[in-house]
N, C-alpha and C positions, 0 to 999 in steps of 0.2 A: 475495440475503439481506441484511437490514439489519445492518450492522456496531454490536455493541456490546458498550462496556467499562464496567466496574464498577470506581468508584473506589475502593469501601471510602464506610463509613458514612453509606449510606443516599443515596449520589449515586451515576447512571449515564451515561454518554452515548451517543450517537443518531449516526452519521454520516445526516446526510440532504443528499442530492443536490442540487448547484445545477446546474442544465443547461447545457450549452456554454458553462462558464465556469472557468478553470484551476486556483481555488482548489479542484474536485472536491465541498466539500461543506461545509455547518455543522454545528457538533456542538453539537446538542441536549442540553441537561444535564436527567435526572427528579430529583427531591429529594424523596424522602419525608417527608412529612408526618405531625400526627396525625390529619387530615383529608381526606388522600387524596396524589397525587402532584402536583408542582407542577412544570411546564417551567420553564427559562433558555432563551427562544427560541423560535421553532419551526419556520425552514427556510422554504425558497422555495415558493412557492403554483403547485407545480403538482403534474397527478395523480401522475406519479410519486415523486414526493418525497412526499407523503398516502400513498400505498403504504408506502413506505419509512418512515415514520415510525409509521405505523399499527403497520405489522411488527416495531418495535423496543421500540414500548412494550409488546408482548404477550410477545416478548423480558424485557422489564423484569418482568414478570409483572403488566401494569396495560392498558391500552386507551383509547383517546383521549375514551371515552364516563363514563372515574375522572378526570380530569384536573380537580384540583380548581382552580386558578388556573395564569395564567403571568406570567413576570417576563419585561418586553420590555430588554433592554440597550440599544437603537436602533432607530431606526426601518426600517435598510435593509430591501428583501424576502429577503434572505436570512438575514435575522433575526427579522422581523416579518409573512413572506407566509400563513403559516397560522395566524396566531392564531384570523383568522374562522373556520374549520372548527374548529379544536379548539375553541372557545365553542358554534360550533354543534352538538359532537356530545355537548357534557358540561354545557355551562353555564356552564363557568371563568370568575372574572372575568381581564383583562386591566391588567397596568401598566406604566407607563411615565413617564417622567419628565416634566415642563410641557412644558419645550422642546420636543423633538420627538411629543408630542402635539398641538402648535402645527403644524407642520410636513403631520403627516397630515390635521389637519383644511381645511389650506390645500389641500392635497393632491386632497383629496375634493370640495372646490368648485371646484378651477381649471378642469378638465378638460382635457385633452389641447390644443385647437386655442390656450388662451390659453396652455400653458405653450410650446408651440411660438414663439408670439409670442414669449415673455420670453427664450428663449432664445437667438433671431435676435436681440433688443436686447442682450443681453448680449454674447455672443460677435461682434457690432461694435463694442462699445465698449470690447473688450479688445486688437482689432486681428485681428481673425482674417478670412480671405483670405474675397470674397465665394464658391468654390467649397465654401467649405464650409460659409453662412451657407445656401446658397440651395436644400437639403434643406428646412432647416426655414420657409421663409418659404412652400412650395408643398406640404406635406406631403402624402401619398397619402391620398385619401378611406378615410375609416374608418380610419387609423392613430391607435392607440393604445399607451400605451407599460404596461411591465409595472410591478404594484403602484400601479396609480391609483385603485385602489378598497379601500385597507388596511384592517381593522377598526380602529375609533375606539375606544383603552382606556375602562376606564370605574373605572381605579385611577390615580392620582397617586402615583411614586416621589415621595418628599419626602429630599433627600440630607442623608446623616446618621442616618437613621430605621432603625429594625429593619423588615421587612417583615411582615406580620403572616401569619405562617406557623406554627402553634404545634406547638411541639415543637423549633423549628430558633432560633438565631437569624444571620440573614441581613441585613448594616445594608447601606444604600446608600451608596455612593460616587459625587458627581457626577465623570466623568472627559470635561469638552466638549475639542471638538478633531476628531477622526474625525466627528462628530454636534453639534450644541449643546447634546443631551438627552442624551448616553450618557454610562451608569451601568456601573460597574465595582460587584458585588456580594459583600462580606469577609463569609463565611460562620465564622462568633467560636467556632468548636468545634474541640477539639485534635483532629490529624491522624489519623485510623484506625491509621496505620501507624506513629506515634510519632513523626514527623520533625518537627526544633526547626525554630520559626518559628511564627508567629502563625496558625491558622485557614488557610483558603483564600480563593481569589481566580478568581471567576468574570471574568473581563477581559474578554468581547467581542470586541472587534477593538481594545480601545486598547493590548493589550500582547499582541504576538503573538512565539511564540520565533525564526520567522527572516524573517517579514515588515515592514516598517516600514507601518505601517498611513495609507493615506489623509487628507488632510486637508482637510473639505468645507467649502465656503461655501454655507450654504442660509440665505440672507438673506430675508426679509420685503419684496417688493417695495417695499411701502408705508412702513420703515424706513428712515430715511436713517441711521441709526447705521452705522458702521465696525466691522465688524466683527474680531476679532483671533485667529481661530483655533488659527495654531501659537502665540502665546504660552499661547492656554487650555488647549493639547493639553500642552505643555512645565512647564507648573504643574500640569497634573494629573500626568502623570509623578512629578512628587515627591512629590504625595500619596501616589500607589499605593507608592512604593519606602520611602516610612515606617510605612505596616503591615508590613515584611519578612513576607509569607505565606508558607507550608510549601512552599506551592505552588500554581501555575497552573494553571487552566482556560479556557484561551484558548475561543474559537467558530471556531478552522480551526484544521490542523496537528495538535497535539498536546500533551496537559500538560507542563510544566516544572518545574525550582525556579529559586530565585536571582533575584526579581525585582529586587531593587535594581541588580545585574549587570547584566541585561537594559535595566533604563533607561539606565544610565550610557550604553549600547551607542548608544542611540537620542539620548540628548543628542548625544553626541557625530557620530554622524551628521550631525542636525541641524544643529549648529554647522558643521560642515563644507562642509556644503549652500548655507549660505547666506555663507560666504566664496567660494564659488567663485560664488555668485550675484553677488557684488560685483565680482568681477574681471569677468564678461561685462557688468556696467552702468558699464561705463569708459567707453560711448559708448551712448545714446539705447536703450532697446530699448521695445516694447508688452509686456504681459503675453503675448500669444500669440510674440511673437518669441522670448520670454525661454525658453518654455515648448520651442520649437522646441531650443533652443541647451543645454537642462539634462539632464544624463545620467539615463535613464530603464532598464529593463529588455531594452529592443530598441531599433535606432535609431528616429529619430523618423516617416519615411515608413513603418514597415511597425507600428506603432501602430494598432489600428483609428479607424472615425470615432467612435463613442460615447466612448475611452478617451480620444480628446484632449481631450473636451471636461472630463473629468475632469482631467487632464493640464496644462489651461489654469491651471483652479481651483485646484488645488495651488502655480502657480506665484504665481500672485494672493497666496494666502495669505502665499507667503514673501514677496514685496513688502511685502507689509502690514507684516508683523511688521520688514523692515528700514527701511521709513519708522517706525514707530511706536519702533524705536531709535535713529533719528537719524543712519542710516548711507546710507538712500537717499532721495530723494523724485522726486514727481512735476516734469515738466517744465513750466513754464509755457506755455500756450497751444498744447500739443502734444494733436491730434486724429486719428486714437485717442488716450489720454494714453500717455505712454513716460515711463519711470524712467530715472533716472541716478543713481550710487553720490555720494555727498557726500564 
């Protein structure tokens, strides 16, 4: 049976399933409208999770066939795997921010066999071992990978903006960092239950109560700009903790209060992270070395192979952000390149 809770004033959510995957599930947020229900989200694109979500908005006392619009927070698929079915069974429009509408439109033309390619370039140019480059330089005929065919919004988040949802008012928050394009959504209406604090706070995945949320580099091939993720993840942080909301609605886990708290939690992480990154670039490391050497969830051999590649990218990030403070840089004529602390 589809798990769901009732926040109070006219918002509900949806536990919908992500398959053999540890976070168990995203929670889909309904927001009543005057115009019908409107999702935050809508779960990973497969039939059981369409089941599961079907089953909860009927729960909700509404049907994926009333679903008057959705708000996408980002692009991942377990954010963004059903919007095509729910457009396709009601009409809703779809929104999403520039950025990562950019992303899925890239997305939608690469196709599987070039992103395969991009990624063998990548992941040797960060240093990572030819047994794990040489999956993707021979991939299995017909492999394709999940959420390569996302629906294309056809609504622009513009951050700042109220969303046009009447009856509610719901303003966007750009919050890049986890995404380019994710949007944290300050929903400007006092608390159902009375609790001091400003409105609520739809958060996605950039403020989660006891996860430290991902930090992706989905760069533009064809962009040579440098990208700076953790610092854009770390200035949105202070955005979100100066609305002080009543309270949280994360996309996994569970509601909170106290976000200003919860940032501090995550600065400080952060900061932490990246002095102990510094002590390991006492001497030469690659991004993949680095990635090897950095304290993660499990140790680093029983990581799966998709996770490191994630795992990589993270570490790249913090690189970046401690060249772009002027505490590490890269190594002259070192290939792969390798960092070293200043």
């Amino acid at each position: 049976m589809a798990q769901v809770y009732d926040h109070g004033g006219g918002v509900q959510s949806i536990e919908v399933p992500i398959p053999d995957n540890p976070l168990g599930h995203t929670l889909v947020y309904v927001v009543d409208t005057d115009r019908g229900p409107v999702l935050v989200d809508t779960g990973w694109d497969d039939p059981s999770s369409w089941h599961t979500l079907a089953a909860g908005l009927t729960a909700c006392g509404t049907s994926p066939d009333e679903i008057h619009g959705v708000v996408i927070t980002h692009h991942h698929p377990d954010h963004h795997g059903l919007s095509g079915r729910v457009r396709e069974a009601s009409g809703a429009w779809i929104a999403m921010h520039a950025a990562d509408t950019a992303i899925v439109r890239r997305t939608r033309s690469t196709g599987p066999e070039r992103w395969f390619s991009y990624m063998a370039a990548k992941l040797t140019a960060v240093g990572a071992p030819e047994g794990h480059i040489a999956p993707l330089r021979s991939p299995r005929p017909g492999a394709t990978l999940p959420g390569f065919s996302p629906a294309l919004p056809d609504r622009e988040i513009v951050p700042g903006d109220l969303l046009d949802l009447p009856g509610r008012r719901l303003r966007a928050i750009w919050t890049p960092g986890h995404t380019p394009g994710h949007v944290c959504l300050h929903l400007e209406e006092q608390h159902p239950a009375g609790r001091p604090g400003h409105g609520r706070l739809f958060s996605g995945d950039h403020l989660l109560p006891e996860i430290t949320p991902h930090i992706g580099l989905y760069e533009d091939p064809d962009d040579t700009t440098a990208a700076d993720p953790l610092g854009d993840y770390l200035a949105s942080l202070e955005r979100v903790a100066a609305l002080s909301p009543a309270e949280v609605l994360p996309a996994h886990q569970h509601a909170f209060t106290d976000a200003p708290a919860r940032v501090q939690e995550l600065l400080a992480h952060h900061e932490t992270r990246l002095a102990a990154l510094l002590t390991l670039l006492s001497e030469p490391l690659t991004a993949w070395q680095l990635a090897e050497r950095m304290e993660w969830n499990r140790p680093w051999p029983q990581i799966p192979y998709s996770s490191r590649n994630i795992a990589v990218a993270e570490a790249e990030a913090h690189l970046r952000r401690l060249v772009k403070l002027g505490r590490a840089e890269a190594v002259p004529g070192s290939d792969p390149v390798t960092y070293a602390a200043v």
